[in-house]
C-alpha positions in Angstrom: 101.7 82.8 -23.4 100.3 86.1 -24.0 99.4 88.8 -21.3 96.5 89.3 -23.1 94.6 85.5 -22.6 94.0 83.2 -19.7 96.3 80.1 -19.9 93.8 77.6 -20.3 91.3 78.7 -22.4 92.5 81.9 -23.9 89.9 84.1 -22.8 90.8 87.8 -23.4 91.8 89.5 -20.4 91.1 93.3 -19.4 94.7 95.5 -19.4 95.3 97.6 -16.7 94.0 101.5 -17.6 92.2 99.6 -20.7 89.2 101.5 -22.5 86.1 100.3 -23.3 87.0 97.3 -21.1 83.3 96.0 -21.5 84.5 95.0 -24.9 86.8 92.5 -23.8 84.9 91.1 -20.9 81.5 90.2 -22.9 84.5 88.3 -25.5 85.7 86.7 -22.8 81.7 85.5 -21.5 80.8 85.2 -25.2 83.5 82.3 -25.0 82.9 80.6 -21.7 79.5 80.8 -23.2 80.2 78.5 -25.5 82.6 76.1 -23.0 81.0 75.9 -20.4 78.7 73.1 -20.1 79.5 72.2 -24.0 76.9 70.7 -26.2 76.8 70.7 -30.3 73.5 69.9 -32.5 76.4 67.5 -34.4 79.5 66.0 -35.3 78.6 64.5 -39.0 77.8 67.5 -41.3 80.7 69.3 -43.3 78.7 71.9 -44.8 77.5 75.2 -43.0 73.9 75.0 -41.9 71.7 77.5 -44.3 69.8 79.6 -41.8 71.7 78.6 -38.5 69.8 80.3 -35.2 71.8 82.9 -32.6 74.6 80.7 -30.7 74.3 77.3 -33.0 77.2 75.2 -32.9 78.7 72.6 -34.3 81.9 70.3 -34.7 83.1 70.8 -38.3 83.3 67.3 -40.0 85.8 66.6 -42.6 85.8 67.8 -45.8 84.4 71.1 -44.6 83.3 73.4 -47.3 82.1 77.5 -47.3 82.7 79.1 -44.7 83.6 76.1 -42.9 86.4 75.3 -45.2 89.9 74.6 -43.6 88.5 74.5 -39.6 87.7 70.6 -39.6 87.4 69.4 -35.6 86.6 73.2 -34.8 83.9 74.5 -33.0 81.7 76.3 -35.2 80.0 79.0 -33.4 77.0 80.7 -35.0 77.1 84.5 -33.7 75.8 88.4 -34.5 75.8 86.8 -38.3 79.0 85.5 -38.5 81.3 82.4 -37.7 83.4 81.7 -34.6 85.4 78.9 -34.7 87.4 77.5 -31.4 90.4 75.3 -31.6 89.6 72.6 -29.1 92.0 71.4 -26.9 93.2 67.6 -25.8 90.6 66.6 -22.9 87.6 68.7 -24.3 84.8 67.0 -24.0 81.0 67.8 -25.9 77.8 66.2 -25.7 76.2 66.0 -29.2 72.9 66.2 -29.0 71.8 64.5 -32.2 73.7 61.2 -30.9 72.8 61.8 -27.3 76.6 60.9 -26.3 79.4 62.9 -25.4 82.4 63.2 -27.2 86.3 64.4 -26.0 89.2 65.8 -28.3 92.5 63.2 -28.6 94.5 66.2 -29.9 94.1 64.7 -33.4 90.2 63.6 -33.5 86.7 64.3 -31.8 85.8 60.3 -30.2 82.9 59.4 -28.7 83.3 56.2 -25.7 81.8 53.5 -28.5 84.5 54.7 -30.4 87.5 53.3 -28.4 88.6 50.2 -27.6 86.6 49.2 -23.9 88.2 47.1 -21.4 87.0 46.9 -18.2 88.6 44.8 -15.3 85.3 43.6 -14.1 81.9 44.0 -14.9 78.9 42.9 -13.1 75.3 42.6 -14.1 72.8 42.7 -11.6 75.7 40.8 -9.2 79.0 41.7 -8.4 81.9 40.4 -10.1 85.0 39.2 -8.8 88.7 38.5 -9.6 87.9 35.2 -11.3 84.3 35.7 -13.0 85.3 39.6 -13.8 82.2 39.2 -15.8 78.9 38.3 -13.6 75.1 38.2 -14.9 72.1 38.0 -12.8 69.5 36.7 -14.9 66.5 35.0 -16.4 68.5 34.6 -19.9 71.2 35.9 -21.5 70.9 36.5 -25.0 74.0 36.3 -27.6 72.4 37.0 -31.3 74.2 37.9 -34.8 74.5 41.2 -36.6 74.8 40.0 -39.8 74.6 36.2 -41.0 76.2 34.3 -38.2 77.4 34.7 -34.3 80.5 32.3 -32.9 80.7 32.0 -29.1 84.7 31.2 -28.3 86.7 29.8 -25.2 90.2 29.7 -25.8 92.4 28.0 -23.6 96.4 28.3 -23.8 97.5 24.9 -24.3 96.0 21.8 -24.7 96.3 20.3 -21.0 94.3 23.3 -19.7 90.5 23.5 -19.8 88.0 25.3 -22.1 84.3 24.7 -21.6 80.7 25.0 -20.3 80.4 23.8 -16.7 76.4 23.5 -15.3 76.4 24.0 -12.1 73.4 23.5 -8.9 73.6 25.0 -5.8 76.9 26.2 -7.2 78.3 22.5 -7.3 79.0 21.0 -10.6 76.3 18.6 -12.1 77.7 18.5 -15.7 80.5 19.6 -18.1 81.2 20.0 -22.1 84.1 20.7 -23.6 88.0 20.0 -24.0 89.0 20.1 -20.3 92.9 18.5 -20.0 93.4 17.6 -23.2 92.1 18.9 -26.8 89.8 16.0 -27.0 86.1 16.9 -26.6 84.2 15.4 -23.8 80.9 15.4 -22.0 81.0 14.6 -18.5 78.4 14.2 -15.6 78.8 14.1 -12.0 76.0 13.6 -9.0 78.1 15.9 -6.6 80.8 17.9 -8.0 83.4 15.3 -7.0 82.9 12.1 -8.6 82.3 12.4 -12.7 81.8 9.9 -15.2 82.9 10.8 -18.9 79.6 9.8 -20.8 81.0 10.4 -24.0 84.5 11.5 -25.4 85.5 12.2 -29.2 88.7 11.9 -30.0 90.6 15.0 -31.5 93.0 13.2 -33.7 90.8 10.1 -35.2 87.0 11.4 -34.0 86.1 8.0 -32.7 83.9 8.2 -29.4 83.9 6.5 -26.5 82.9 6.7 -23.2 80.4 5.1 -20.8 77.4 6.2 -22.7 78.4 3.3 -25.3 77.5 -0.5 -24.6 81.1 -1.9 -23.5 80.1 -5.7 -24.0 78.4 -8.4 -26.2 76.2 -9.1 -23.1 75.9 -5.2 -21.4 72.2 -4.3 -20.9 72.6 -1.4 -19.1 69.3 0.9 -20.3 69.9 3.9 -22.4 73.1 2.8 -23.5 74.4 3.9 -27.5 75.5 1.0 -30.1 78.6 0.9 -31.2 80.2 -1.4 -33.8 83.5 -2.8 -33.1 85.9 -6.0 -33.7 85.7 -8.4 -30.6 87.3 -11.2 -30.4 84.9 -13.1 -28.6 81.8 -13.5 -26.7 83.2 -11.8 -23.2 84.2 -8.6 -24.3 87.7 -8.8 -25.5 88.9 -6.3 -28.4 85.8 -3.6 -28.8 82.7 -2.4 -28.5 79.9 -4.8 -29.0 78.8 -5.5 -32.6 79.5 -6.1 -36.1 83.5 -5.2 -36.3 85.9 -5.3 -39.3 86.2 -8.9 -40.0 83.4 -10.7 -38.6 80.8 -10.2 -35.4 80.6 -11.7 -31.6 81.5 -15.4 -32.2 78.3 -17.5 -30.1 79.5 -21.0 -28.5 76.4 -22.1 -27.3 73.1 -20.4 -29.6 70.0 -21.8 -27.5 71.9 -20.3 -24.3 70.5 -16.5 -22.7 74.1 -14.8 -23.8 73.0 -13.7 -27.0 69.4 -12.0 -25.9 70.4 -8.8 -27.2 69.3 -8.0 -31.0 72.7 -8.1 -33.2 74.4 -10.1 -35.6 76.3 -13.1 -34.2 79.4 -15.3 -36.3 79.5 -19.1 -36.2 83.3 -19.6 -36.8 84.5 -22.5 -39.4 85.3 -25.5 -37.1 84.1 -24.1 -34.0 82.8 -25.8 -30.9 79.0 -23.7 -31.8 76.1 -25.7 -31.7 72.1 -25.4 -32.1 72.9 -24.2 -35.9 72.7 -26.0 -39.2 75.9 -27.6 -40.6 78.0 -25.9 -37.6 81.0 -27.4 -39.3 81.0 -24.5 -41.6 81.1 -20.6 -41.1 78.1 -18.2 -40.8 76.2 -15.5 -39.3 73.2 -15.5 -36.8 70.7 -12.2 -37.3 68.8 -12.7 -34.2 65.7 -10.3 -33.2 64.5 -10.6 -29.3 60.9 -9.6 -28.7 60.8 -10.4 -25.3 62.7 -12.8 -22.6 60.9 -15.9 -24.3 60.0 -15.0 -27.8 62.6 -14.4 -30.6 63.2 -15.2 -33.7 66.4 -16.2 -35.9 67.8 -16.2 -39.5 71.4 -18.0 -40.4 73.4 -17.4 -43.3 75.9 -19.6 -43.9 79.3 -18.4 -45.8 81.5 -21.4 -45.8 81.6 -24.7 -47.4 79.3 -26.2 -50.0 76.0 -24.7 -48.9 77.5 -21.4 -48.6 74.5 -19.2 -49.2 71.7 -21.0 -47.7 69.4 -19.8 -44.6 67.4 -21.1 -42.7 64.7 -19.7 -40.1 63.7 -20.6 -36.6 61.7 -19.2 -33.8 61.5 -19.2 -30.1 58.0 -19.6 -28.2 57.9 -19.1 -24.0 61.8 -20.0 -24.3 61.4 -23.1 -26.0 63.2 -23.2 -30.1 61.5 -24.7 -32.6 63.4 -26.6 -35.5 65.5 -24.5 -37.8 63.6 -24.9 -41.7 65.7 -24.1 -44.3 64.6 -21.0 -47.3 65.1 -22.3 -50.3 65.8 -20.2 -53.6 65.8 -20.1 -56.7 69.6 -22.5 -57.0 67.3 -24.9 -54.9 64.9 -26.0 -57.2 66.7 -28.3 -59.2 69.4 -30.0 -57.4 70.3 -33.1 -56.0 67.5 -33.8 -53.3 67.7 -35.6 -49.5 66.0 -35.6 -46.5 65.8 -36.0 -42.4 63.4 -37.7 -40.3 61.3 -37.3 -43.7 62.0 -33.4 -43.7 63.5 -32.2 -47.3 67.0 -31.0 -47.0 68.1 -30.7 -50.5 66.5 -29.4 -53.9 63.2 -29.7 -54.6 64.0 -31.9 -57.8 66.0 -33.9 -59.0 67.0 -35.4 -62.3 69.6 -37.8 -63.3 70.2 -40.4 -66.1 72.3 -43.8 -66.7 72.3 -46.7 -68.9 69.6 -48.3 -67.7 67.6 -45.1 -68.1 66.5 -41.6 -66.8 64.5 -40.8 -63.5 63.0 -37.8 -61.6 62.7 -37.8 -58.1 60.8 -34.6 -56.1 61.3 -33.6 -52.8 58.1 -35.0 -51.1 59.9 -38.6 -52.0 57.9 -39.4 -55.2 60.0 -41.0 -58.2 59.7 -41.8 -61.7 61.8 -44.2 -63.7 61.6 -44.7 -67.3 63.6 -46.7 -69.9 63.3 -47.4 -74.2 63.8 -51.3 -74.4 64.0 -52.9 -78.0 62.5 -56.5 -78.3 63.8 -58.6 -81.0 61.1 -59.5 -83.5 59.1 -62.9 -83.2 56.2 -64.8 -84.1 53.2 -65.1 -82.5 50.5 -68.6 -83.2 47.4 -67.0 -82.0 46.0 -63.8 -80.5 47.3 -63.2 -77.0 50.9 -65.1 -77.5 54.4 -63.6 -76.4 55.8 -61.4 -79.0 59.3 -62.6 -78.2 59.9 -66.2 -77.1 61.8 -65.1 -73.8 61.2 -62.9 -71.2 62.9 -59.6 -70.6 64.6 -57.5 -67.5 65.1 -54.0 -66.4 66.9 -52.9 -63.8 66.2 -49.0 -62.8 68.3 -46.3 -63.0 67.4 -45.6 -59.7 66.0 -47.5 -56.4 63.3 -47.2 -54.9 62.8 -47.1 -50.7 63.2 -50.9 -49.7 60.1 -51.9 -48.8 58.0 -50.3 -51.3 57.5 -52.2 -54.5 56.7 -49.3 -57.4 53.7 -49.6 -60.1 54.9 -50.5 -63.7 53.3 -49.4 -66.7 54.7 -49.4 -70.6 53.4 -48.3 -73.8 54.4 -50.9 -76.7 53.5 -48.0 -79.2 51.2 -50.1 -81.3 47.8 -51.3 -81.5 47.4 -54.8 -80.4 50.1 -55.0 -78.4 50.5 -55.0 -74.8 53.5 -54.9 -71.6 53.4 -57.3 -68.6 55.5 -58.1 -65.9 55.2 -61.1 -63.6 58.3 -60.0 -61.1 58.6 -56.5 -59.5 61.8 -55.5 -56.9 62.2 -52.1 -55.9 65.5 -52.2 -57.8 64.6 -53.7 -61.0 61.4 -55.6 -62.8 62.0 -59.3 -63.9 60.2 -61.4 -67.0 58.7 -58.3 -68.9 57.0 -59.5 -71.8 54.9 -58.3 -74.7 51.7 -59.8 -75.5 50.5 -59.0 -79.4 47.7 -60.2 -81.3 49.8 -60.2 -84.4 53.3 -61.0 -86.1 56.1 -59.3 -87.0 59.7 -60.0 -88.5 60.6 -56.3 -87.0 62.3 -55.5 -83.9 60.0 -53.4 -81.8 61.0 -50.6 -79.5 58.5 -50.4 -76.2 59.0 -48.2 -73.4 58.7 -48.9 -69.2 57.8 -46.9 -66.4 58.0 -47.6 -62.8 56.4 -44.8 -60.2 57.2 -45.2 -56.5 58.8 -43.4 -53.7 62.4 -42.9 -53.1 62.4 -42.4 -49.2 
């Protein structure tokens, strides 16, 4: 170090028997001038200002040009006309004015305290911090927004078995929590005192299925506010998943009439079970049921096994009492082989069939219709009003009529002058037909009979 400068900030010292040792002293304040209490008008321009005032100064930016050229992270001092530029040292520190913030010298770059890297050990916010919330905040919100299109909030945890999420708290006693805590499933938890807590919800991290005690655990659970779920139980009680419709089929129903089924849902009838209250309950099918109240409901049952797979039927319940269940019928219904209960249809709505003795219709309201072609050998007749043939005839119908109920005959002998009697009616055939003509004929003659009745 020179004789001639301070140590520290090279200001010129006076020599001992100097002359003109004024000129060296008002160097020496001219510099702590500048140092002392250091402030530049700023830190971004590279170019030397055009008409800079008496003491201006500045920290030369990069890519310095003029007069500034070659003296980037100087101070550039404005003085008598002409620049002074000082080489700063590591730990200066300037305020710039035009960003209201001071700025120190790393040896190798001016940096201002946004500039580096902040890490404080605690910080508090209107409260005091401590060693395990190092950051505290006293407030009526705290507000965490973007700068630019989007803004993440993350808790990282170290491995899965530790914890990572959002604990609400009252009276500083937990009340409710959110988040992977023990494992890396996600979780949502509740608790009345911040000792006892009930998972209410919990989605899986490898599958994403959710559980939890939010979610209706049996066939018959009617806890309030609980979530449907669909799952594959086994049976009625609760055995093999949530309640509901499940991979193969839904809650099988032993007993339909009985209160275990008053929640809305879909319900199986299994082929060959012991169910009962359900049409053909032989065969498989599903129950939709829909509850409006403790005594009113209604039902519709599809079957999907056996012969009448397809068909439904309808019911309804009134203050807890069913009615019958009526079968819809379709459009495969309305020409079919038709039947009855207790007068009640339970087949197609008609129903047509044929056989040697002829061809018949019979609807579902138990009306039927027979009719047959007969051919009557050809005869003589001695006077208006005789038998066209000399013996009698028969028919017996394609199909009987309900015992009891003897049907109406009628015929059409498809000629003028000649007419169809019958003396003997059954309600399986029609004995001693014969044909009354008021003329003769060698020809055979072809008539036609009809018997109208009911079946049932």
């Amino acid at each position: 170090m020179s004789d001639d400068l301070s140590p520290v900030l090279s200001l010129p010292l006076i020599q001992p028997a100097q002359a003109q040792k004024h000129v060296t002293h008002n160097e020496a304040l001219r510099l702590l001038d500048v140092l002392v209490q250091p402030a530049v008008a700023s830190r971004s321009i590279a170019t030397p200002p055009g008409f800079p005032a008496q003491g201006g100064r500045w920290i030369v930016a990069s890519g310095a040009t003029g007069a500034w050229a070659g003296h980037e992270g100087a101070i550039a001092l404005h003085d008598q006309g002409a620049w002074v530029f000082l080489a700063p040292q590591p730990g200066w520190q300037v305020q710039v004015i035009d960003e209201g913030a001071p700025v120190h010298w790393t040896g190798t770059a001016w940096l201002a305290q946004a500039d580096l890297p902040q890490r404080f050990p605690r910080i508090g916010v209107a409260t005091d911090a401590d060693a395990a919330n190092r950051l505290a905040v006293a407030s009526p919100a705290t507000l965490f927004t973007h700068i630019g299109a989007g803004h993440q909030l993350k808790l990282n945890k170290a491995a899965a078995a530790d914890t990572a999420s959002l604990l609400f708290q009252t009276g500083w006693s937990g009340r409710a929590e959110m988040g992977t805590a023990g494992s890396d499933d996600f979780a949502i938890k509740v608790s009345p005192d911040g000792t006892t807590w009930t998972t209410a919800l919990s989605i899986a991290a490898a599958t994403g299925t959710v559980s939890g005690a939010a979610i209706a655990q049996l066939p018959a659970d009617t806890t309030a506010g609980r979530l449907f779920a669909f799952g594959n139980y086994v049976n009625q009680t609760g055995t093999g998943g949530p309640w509901g419709l499940g991979a193969s089929h839904a809650v099988n129903v032993p007993d339909n009439d009985a209160n275990a089924i008053a929640r809305a849902g879909f319900y199986r009838v299994g082929s060959s079970s012991t169910v009962v209250n359900v049409p053909d309950s032989a065969f498989g099918g599903v129950i939709v049921h829909h509850p409006y109240s403790a005594t009113y409901a209604a039902q519709t049952y599809i079957m999907t096994n056996g012969a009448n797979a397809g068909l439904f039927w309808v019911r309804h319940c009134t203050n807890g009492t069913w009615a019958a269940w009526r079968r819809v019928y379709t459009q495969r219904d309305v020409v079919g082989t038709v039947s009855q209960s207790a007068g009640v249809p339970t087949g197609g709505i008609i129903e047509r069939g044929s056989n040697a003795n002829g061809s018949y219709v019979r609807w579902a309201d138990g009306t039927q219709f027979c009719v047959q072609d007969i051919v009557v050998t050809g005869g003589t007749t001695t006077a208006a009003g005789a038998l066209w043939a000399s013996d009698p005839m028969s028919w017996t119908y394609p199909a009987a009529f309900v015992a009891g109920a003897t049907p109406s005959l009628f015929g059409d002998a498809r000629t003028n002058g000649r007419w169809i009697n019958c003396a003997s009616r059954t309600v399986t055939a029609c004995a001693n037909i014969r044909v009354l003509s008021t003329q003769s004929s060698a020809t055979d003659l072809t008539i036609t009979v009809k018997a109208e009745g009911r079946w049932f």
